[in-house]
N, CA, C, O and CB atoms as a CASP TS submission, in Angstrom:
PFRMAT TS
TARGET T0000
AUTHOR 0000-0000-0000
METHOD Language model
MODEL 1
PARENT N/A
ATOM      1  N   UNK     1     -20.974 -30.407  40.881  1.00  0.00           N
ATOM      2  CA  UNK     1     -19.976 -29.640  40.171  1.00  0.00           C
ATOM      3  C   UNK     1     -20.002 -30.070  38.705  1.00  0.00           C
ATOM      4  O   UNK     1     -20.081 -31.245  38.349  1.00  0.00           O
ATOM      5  CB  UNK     1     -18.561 -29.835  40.798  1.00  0.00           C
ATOM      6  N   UNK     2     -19.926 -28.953  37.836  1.00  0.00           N
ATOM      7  CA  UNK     2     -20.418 -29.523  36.702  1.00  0.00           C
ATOM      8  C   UNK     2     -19.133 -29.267  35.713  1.00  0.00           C
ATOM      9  O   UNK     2     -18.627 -28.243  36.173  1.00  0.00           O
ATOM     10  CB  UNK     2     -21.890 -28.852  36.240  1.00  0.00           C
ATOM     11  N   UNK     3     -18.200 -29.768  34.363  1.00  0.00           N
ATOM     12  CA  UNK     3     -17.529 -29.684  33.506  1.00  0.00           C
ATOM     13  C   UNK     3     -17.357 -29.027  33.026  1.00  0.00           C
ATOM     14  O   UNK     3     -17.627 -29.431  31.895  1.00  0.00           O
ATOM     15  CB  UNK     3     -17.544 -30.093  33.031  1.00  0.00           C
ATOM     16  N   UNK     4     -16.776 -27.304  32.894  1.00  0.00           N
ATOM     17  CA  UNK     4     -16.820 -26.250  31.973  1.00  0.00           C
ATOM     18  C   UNK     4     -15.805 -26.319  31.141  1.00  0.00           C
ATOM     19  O   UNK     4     -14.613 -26.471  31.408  1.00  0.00           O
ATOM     20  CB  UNK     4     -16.845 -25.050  32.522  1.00  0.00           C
ATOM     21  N   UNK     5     -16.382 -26.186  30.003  1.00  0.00           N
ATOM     22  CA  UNK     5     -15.002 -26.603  29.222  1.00  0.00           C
ATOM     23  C   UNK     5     -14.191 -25.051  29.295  1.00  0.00           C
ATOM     24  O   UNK     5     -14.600 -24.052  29.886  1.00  0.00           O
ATOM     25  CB  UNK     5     -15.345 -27.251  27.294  1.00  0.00           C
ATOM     26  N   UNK     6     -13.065 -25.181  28.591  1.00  0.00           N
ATOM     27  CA  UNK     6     -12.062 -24.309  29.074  1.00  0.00           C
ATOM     28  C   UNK     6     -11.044 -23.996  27.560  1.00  0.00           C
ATOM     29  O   UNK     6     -10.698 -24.903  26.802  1.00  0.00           O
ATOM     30  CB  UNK     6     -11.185 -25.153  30.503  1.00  0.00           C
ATOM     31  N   UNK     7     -10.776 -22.878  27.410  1.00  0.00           N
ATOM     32  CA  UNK     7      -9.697 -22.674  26.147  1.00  0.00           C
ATOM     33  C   UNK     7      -8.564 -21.812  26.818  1.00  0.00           C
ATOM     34  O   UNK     7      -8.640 -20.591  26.958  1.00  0.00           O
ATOM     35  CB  UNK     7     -10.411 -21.770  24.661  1.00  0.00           C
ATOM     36  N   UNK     8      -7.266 -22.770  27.303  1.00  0.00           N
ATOM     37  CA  UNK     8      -6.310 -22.030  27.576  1.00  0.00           C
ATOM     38  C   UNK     8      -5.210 -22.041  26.412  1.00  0.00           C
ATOM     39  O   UNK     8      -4.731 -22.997  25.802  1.00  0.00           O
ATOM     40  CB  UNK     8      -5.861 -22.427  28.841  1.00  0.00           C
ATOM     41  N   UNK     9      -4.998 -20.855  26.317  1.00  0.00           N
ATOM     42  CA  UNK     9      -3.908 -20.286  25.151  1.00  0.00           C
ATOM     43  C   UNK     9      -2.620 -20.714  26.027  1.00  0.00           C
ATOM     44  O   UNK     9      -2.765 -20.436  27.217  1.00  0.00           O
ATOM     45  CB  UNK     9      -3.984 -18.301  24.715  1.00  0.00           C
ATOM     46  N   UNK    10      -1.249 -21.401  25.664  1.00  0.00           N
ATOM     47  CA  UNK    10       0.037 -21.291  26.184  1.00  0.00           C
ATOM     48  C   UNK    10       1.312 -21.338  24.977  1.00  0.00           C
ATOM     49  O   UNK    10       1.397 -21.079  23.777  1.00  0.00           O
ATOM     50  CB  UNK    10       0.142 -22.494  27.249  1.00  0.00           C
ATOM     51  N   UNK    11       1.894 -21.650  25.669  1.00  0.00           N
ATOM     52  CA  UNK    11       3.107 -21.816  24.391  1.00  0.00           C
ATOM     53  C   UNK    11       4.037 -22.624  25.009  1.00  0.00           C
ATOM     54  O   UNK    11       4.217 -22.508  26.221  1.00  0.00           O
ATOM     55  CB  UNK    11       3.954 -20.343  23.812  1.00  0.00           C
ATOM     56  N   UNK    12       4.712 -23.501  24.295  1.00  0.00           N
ATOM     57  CA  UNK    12       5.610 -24.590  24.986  1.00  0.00           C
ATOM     58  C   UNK    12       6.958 -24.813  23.838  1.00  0.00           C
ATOM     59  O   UNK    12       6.923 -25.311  22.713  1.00  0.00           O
ATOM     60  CB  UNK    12       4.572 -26.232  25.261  1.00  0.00           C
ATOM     61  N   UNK    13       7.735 -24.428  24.350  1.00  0.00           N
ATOM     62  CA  UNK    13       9.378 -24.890  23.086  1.00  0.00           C
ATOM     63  C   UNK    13       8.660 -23.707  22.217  1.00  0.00           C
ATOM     64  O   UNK    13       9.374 -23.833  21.223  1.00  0.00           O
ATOM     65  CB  UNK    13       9.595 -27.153  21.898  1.00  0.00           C
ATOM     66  N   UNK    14       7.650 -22.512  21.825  1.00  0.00           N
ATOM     67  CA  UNK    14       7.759 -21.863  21.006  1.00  0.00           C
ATOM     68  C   UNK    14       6.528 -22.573  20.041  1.00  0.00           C
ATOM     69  O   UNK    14       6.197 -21.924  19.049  1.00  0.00           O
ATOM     70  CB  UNK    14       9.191 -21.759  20.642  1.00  0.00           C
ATOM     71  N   UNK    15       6.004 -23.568  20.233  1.00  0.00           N
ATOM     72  CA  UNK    15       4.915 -23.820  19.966  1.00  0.00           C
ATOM     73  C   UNK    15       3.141 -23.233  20.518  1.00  0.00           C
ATOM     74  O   UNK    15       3.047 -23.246  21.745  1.00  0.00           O
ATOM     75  CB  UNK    15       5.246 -24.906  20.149  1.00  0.00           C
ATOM     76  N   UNK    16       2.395 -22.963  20.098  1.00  0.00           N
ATOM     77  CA  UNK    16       1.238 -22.446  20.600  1.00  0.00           C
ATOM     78  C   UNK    16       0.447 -23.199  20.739  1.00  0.00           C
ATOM     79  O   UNK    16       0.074 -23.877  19.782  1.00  0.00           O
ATOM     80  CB  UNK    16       0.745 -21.607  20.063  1.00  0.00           C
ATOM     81  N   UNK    17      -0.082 -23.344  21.975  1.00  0.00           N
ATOM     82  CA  UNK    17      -1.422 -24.934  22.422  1.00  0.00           C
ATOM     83  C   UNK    17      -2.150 -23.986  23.015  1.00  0.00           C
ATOM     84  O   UNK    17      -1.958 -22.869  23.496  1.00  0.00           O
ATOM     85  CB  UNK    17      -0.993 -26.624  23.771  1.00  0.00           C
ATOM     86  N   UNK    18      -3.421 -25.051  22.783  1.00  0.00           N
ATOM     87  CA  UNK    18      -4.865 -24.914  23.248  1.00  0.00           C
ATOM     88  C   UNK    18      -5.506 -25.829  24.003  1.00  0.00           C
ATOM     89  O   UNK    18      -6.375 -26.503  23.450  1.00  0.00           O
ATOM     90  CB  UNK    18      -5.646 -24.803  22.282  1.00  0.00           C
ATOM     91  N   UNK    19      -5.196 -26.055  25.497  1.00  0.00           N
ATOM     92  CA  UNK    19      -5.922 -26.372  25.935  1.00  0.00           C
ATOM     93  C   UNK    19      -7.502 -26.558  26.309  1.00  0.00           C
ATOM     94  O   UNK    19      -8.066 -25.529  26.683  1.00  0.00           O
ATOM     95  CB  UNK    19      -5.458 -26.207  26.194  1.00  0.00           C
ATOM     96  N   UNK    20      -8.142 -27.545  26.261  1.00  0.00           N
ATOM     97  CA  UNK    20      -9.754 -27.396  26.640  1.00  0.00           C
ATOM     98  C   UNK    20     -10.009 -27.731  27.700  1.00  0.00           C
ATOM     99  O   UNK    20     -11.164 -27.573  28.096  1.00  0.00           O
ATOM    100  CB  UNK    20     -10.698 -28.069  25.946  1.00  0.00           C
ATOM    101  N   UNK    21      -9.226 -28.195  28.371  1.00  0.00           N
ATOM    102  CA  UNK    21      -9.090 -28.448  30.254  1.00  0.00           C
ATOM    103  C   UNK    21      -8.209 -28.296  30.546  1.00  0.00           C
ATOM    104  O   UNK    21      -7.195 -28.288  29.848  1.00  0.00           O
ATOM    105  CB  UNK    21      -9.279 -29.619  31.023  1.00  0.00           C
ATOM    106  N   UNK    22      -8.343 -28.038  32.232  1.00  0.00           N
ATOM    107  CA  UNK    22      -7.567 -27.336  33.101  1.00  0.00           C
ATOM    108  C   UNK    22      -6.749 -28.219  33.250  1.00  0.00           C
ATOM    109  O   UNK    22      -7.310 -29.303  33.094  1.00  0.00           O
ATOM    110  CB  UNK    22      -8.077 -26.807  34.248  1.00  0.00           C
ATOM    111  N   UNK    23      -4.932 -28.407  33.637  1.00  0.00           N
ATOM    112  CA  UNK    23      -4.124 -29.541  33.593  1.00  0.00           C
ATOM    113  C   UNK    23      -3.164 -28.529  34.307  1.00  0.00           C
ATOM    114  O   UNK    23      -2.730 -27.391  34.133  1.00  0.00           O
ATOM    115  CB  UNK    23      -3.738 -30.372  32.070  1.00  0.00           C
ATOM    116  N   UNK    24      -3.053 -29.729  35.353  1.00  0.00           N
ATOM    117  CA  UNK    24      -1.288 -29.357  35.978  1.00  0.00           C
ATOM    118  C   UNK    24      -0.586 -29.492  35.158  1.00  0.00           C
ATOM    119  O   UNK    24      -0.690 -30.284  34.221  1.00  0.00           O
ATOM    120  CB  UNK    24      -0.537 -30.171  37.069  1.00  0.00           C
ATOM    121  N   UNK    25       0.461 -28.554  35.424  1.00  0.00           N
ATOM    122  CA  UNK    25       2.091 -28.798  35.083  1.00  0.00           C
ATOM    123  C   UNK    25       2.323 -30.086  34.768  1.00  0.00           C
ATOM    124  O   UNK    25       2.590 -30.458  33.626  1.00  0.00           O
ATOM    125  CB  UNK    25       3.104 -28.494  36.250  1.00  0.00           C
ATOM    126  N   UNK    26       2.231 -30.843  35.777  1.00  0.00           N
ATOM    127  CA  UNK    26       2.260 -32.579  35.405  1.00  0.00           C
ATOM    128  C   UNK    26       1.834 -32.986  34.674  1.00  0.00           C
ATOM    129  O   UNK    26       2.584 -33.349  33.768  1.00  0.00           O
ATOM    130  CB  UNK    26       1.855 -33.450  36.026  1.00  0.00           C
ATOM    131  N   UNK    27       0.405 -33.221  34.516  1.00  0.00           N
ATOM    132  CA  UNK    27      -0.684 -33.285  33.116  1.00  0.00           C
ATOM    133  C   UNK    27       0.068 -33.017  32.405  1.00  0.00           C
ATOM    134  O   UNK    27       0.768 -33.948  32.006  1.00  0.00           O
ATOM    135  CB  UNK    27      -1.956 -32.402  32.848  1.00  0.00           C
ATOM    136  N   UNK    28       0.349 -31.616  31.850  1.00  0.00           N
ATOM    137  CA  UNK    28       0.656 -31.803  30.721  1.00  0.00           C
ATOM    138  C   UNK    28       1.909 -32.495  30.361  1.00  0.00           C
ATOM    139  O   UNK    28       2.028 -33.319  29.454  1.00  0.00           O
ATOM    140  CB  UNK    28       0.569 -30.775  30.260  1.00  0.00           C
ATOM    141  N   UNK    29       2.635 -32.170  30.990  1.00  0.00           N
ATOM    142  CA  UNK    29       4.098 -32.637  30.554  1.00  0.00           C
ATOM    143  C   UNK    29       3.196 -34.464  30.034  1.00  0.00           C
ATOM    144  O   UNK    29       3.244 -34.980  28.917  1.00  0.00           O
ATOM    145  CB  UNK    29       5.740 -32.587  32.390  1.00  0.00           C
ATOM    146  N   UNK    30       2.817 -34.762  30.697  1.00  0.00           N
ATOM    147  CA  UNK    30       2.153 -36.430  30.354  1.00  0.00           C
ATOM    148  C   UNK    30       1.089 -36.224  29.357  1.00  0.00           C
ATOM    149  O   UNK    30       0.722 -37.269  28.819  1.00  0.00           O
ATOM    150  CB  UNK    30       1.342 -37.316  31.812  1.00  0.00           C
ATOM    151  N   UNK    31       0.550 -35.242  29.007  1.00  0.00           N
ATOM    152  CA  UNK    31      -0.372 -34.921  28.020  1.00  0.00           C
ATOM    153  C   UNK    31       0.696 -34.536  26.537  1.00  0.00           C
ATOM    154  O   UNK    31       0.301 -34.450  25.375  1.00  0.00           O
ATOM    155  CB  UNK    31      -1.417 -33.538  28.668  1.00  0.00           C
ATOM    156  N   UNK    32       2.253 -34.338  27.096  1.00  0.00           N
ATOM    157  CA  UNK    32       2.771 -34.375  25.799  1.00  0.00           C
ATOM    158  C   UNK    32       3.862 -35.270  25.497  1.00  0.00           C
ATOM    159  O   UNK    32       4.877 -35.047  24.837  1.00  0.00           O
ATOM    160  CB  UNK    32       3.146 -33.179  25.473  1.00  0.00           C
ATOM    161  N   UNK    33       3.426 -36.488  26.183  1.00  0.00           N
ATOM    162  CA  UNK    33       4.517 -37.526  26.344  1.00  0.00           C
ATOM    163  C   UNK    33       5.648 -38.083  26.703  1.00  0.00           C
ATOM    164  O   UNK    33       6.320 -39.051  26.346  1.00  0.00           O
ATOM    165  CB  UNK    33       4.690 -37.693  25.912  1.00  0.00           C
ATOM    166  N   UNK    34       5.746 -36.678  28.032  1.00  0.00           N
ATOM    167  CA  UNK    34       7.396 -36.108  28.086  1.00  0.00           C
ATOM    168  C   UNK    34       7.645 -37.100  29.636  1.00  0.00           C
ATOM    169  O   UNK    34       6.545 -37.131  30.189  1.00  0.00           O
ATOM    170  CB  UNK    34       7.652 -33.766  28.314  1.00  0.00           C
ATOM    171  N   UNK    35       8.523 -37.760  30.345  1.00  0.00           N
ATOM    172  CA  UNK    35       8.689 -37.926  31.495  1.00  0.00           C
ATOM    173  C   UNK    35       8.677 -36.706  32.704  1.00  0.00           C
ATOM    174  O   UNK    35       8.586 -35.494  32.509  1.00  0.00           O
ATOM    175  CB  UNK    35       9.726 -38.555  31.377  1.00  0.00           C
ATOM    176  N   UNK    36       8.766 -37.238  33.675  1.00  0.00           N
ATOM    177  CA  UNK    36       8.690 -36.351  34.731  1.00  0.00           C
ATOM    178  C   UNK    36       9.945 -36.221  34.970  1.00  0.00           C
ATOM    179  O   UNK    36      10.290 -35.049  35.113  1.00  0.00           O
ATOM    180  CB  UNK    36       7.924 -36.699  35.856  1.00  0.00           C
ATOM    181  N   UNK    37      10.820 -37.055  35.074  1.00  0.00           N
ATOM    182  CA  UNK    37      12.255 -37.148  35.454  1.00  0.00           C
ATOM    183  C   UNK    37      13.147 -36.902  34.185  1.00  0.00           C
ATOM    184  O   UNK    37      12.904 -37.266  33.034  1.00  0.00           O
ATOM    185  CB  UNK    37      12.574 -38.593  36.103  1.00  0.00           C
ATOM    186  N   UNK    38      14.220 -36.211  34.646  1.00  0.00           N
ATOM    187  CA  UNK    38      15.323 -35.554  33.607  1.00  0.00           C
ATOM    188  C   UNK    38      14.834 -34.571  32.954  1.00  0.00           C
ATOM    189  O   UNK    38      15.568 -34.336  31.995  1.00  0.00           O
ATOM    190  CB  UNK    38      15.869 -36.429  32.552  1.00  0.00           C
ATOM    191  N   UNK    39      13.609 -33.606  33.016  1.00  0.00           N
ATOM    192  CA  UNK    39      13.272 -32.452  32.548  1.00  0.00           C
ATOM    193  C   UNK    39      13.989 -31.340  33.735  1.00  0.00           C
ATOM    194  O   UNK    39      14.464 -31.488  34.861  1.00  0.00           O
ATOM    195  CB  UNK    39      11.593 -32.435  32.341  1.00  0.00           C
ATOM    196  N   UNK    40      13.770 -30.142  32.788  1.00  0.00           N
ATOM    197  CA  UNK    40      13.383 -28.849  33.605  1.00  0.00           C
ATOM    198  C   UNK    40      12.341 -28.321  33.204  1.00  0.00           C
ATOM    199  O   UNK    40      12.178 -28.676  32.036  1.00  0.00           O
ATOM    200  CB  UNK    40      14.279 -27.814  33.619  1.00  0.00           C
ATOM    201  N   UNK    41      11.395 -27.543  33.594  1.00  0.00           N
ATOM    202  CA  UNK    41      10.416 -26.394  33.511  1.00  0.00           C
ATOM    203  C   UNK    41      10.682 -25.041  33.818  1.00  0.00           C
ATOM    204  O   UNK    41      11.027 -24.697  34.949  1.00  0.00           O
ATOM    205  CB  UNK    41       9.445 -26.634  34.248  1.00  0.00           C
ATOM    206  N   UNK    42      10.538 -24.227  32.843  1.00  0.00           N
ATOM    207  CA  UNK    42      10.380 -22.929  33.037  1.00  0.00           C
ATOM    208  C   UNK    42       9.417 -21.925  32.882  1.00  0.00           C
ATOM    209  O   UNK    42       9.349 -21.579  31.702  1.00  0.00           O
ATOM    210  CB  UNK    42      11.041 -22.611  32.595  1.00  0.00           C
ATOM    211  N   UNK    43       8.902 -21.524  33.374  1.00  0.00           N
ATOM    212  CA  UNK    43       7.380 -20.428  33.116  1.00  0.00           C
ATOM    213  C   UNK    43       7.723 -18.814  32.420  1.00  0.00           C
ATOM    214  O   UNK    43       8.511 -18.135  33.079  1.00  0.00           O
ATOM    215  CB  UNK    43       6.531 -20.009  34.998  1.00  0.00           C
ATOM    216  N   UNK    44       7.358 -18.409  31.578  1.00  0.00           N
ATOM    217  CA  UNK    44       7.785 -16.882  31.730  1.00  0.00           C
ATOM    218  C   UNK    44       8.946 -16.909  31.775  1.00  0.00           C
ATOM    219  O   UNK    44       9.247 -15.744  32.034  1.00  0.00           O
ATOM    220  CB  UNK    44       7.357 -16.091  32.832  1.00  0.00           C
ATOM    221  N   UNK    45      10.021 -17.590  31.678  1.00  0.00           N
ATOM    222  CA  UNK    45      11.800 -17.142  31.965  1.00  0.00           C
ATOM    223  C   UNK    45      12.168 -17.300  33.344  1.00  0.00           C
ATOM    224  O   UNK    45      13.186 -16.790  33.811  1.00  0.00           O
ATOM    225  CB  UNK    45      12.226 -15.434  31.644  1.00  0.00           C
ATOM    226  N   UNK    46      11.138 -18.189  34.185  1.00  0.00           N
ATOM    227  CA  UNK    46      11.987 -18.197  35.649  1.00  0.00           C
ATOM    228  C   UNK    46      11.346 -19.934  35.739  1.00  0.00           C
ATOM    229  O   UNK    46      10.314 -20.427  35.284  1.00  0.00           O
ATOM    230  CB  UNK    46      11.335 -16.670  37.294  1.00  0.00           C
ATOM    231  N   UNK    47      12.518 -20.547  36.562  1.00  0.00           N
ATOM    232  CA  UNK    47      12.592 -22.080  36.569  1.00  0.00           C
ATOM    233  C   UNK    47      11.374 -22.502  37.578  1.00  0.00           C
ATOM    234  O   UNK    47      11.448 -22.181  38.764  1.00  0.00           O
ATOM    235  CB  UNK    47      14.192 -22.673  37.135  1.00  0.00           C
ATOM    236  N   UNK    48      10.458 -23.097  37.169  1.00  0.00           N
ATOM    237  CA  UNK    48       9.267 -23.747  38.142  1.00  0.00           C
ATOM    238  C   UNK    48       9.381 -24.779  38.727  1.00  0.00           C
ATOM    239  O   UNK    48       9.190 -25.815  38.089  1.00  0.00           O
ATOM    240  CB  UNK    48       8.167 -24.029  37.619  1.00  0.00           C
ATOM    241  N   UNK    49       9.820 -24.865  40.496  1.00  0.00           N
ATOM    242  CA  UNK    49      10.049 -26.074  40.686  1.00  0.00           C
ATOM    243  C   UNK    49       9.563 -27.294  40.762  1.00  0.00           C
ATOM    244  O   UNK    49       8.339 -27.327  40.633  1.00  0.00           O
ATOM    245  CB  UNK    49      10.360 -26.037  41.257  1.00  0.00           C
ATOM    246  N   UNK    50      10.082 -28.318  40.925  1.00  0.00           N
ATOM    247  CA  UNK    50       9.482 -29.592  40.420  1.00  0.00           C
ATOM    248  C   UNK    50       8.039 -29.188  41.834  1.00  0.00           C
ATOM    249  O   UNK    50       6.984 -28.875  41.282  1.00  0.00           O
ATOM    250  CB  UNK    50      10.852 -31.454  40.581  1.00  0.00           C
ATOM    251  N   UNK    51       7.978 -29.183  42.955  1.00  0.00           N
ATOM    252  CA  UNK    51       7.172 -28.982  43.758  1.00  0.00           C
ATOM    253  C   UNK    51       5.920 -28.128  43.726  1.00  0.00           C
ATOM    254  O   UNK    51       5.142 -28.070  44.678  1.00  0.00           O
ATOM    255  CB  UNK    51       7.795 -28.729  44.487  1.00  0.00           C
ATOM    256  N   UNK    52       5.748 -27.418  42.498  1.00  0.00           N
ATOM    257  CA  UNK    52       4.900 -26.490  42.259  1.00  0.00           C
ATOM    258  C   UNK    52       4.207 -27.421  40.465  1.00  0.00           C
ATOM    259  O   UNK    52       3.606 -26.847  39.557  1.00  0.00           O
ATOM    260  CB  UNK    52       5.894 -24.670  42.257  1.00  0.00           C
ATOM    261  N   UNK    53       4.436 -28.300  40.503  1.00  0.00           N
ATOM    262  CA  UNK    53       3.746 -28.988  39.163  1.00  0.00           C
ATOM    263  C   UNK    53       2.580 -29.598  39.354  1.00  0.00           C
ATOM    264  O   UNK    53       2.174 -30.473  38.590  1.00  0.00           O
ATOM    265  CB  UNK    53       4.537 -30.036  38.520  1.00  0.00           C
ATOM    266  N   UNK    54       1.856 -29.143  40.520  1.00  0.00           N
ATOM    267  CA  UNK    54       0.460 -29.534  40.630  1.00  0.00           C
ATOM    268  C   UNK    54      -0.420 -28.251  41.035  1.00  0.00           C
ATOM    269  O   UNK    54      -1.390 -28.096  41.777  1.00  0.00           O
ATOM    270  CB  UNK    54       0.318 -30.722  41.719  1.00  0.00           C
ATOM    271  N   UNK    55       0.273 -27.480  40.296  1.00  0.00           N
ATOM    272  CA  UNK    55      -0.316 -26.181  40.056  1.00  0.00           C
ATOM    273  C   UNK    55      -1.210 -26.314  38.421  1.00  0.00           C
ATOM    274  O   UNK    55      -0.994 -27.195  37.589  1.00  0.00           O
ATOM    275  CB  UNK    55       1.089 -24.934  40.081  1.00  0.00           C
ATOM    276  N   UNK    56      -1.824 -25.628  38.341  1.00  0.00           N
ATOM    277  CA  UNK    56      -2.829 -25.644  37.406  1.00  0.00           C
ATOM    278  C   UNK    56      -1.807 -24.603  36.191  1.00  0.00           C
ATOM    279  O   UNK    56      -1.006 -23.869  36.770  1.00  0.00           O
ATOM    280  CB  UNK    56      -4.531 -24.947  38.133  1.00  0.00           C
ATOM    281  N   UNK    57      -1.796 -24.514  34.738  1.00  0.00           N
ATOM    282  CA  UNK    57      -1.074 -24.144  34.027  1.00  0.00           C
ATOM    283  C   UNK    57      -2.341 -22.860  33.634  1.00  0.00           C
ATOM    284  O   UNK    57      -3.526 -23.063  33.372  1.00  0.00           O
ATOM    285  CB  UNK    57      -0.426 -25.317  33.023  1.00  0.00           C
ATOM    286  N   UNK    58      -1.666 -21.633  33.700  1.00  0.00           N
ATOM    287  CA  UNK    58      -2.544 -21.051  33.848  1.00  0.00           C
ATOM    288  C   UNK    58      -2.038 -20.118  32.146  1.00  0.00           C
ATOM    289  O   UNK    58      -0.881 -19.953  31.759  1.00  0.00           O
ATOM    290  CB  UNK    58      -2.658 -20.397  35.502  1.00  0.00           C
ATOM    291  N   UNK    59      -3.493 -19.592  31.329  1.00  0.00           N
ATOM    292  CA  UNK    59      -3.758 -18.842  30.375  1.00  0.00           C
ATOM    293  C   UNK    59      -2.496 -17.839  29.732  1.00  0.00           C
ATOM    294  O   UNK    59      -1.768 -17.165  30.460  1.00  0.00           O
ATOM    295  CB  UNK    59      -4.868 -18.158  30.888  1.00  0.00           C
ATOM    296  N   UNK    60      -2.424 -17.864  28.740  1.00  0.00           N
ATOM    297  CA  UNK    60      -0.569 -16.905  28.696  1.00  0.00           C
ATOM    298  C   UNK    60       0.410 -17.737  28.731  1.00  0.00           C
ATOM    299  O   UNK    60       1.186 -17.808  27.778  1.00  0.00           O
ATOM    300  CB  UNK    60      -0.043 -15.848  30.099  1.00  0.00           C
ATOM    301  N   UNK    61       0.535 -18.449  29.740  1.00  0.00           N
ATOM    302  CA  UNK    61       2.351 -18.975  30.147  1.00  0.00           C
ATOM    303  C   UNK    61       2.905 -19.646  29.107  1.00  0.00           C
ATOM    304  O   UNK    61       2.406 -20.489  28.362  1.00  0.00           O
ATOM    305  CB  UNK    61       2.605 -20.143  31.482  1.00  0.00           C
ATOM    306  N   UNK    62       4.225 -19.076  29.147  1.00  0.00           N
ATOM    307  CA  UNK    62       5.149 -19.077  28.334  1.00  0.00           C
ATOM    308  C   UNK    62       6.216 -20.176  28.640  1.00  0.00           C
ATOM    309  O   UNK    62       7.293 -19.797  29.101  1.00  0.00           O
ATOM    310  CB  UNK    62       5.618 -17.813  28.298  1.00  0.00           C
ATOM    311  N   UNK    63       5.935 -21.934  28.352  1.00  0.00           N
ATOM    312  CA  UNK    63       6.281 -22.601  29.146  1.00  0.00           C
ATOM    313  C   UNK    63       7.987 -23.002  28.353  1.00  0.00           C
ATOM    314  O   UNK    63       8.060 -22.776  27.145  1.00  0.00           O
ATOM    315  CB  UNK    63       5.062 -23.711  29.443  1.00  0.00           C
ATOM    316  N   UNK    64       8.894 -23.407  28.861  1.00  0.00           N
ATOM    317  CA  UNK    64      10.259 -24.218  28.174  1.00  0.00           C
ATOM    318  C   UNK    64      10.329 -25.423  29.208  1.00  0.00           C
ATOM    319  O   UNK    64      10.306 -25.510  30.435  1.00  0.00           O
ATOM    320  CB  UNK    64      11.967 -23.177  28.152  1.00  0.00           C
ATOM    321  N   UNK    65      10.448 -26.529  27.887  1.00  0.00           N
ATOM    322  CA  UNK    65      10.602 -27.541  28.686  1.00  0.00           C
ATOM    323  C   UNK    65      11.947 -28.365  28.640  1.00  0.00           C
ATOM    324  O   UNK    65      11.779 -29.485  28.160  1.00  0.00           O
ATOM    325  CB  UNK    65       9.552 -28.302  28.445  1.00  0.00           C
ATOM    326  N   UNK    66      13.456 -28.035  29.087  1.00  0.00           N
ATOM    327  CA  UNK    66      14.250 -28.506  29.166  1.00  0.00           C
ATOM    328  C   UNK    66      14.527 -29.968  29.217  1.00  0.00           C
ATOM    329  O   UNK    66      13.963 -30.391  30.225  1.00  0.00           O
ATOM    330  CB  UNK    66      14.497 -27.972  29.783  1.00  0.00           C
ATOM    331  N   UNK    67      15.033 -30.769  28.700  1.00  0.00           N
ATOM    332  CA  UNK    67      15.566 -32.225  28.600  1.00  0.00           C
ATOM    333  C   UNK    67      17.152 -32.487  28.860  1.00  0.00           C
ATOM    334  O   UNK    67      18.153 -31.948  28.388  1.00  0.00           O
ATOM    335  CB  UNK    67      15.248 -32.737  27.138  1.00  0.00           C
ATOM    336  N   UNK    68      16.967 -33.565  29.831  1.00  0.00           N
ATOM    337  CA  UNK    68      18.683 -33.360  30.480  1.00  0.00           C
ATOM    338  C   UNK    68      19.158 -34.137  28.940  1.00  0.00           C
ATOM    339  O   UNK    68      18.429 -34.729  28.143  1.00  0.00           O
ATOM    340  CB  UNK    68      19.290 -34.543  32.517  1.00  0.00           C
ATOM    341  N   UNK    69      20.243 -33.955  28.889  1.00  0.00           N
ATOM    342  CA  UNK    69      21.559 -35.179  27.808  1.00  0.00           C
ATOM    343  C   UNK    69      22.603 -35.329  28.550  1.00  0.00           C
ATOM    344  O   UNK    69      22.948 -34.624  29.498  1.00  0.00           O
ATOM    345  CB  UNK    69      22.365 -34.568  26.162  1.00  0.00           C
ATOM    346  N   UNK    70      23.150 -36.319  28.089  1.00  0.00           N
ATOM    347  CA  UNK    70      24.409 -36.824  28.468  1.00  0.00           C
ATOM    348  C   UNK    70      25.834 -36.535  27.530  1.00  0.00           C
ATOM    349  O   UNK    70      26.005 -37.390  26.661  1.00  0.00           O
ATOM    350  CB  UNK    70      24.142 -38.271  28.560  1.00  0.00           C
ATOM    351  N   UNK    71      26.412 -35.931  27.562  1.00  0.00           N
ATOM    352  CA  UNK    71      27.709 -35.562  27.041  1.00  0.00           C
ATOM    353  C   UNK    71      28.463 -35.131  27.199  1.00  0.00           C
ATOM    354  O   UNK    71      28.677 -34.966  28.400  1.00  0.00           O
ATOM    355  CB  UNK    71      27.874 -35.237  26.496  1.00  0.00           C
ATOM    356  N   UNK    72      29.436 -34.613  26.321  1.00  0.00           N
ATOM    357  CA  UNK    72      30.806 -33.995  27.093  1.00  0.00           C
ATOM    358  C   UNK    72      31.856 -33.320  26.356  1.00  0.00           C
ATOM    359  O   UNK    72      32.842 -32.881  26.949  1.00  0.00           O
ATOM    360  CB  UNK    72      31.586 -35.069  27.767  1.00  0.00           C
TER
END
């Protein structure tokens, strides 16, 4: 099996990335320094559950990445 490199277009917080490899949900969130815990994810406008983050982030998606806070 050989390495194809890869150019996926996405968008994250309204930012535009370019991936050159294929990366879970997980990946990236760790490819952008973010924890796994106390986020949300959203794809397209509908919430991706934590159980589906070893899905491959696929070309297009329109990702939001929610951060819990504490306040009141």
């Amino acid at each position: 099996m050989t390495n194809t490199p890869v150019n996926i277009g996405i968008t994250v917080n309204g930012e535009d990335h370019q991936l050159s490899e294929q990366l879970t949900v997980a990946q990236l969130l760790a490819h952008l320094g973010l924890p796994e815990k106390g986020i949300a994810v959203a794809v397209d406008g509908t919430v991706f559950p934590r159980a589906n983050w070893d899905r491959p982030v696929e070309k297009g998606w329109e990702i939001e990445i929610l951060t819990a806070v504490q306040g009141g």
